[in-house]
N, C-alpha and C positions, 0 to 999 in steps of 0.2 A: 826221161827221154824227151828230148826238144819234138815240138812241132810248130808247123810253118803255118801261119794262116794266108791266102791270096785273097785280097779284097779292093774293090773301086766301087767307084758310081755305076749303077744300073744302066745298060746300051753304050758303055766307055769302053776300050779297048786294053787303061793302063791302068795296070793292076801294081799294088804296094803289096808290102809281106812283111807279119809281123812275126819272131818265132817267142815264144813261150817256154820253159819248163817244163811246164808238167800238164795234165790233159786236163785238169782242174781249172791252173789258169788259162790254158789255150779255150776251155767252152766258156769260160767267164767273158774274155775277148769275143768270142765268138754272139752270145747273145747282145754285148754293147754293141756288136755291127750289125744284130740285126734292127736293136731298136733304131738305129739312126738309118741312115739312108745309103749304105753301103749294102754292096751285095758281097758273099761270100764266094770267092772263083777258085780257090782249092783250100784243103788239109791236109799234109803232107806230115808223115816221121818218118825217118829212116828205118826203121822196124818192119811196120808196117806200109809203108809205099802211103797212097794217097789212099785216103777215107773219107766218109760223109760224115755229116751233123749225129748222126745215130750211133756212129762204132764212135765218137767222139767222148756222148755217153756214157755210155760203157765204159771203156777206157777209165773217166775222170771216176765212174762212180767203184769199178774196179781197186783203182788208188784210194779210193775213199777205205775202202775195205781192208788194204794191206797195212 
């Protein structure tokens, strides 16, 4: 299942979107935006509608399991 990631600079307005595969690589993405200097503005699958960093988690480590 694709998910979207929204991210920019911290007090910026414009936001990029990356999507991903799987919830695996979308949190792998996800922590290289945190180590840099990007903030995280949404998570988005179709499935599920928009989630935070934590049902992201889950998800990846759910696939982990299947």
């Amino acid at each position: 299942m694709p998910y979207v990631i929204g991210y920019g600079m911290r007090n910026k307005r414009q936001v990029s979107t990356a999507e991903k595969p799987t919830a695996k690589e979308a949190l792998a993405l996800v922590d290289a935006l945190q180590r840099s200097d990007e903030e995280i503005k949404f998570i988005r699958s179709p499935h599920d509608g928009e989630i935070g960093i934590e049902m992201l988690r889950v998800l990846a480590k759910e696939e982990g399991a299947a």
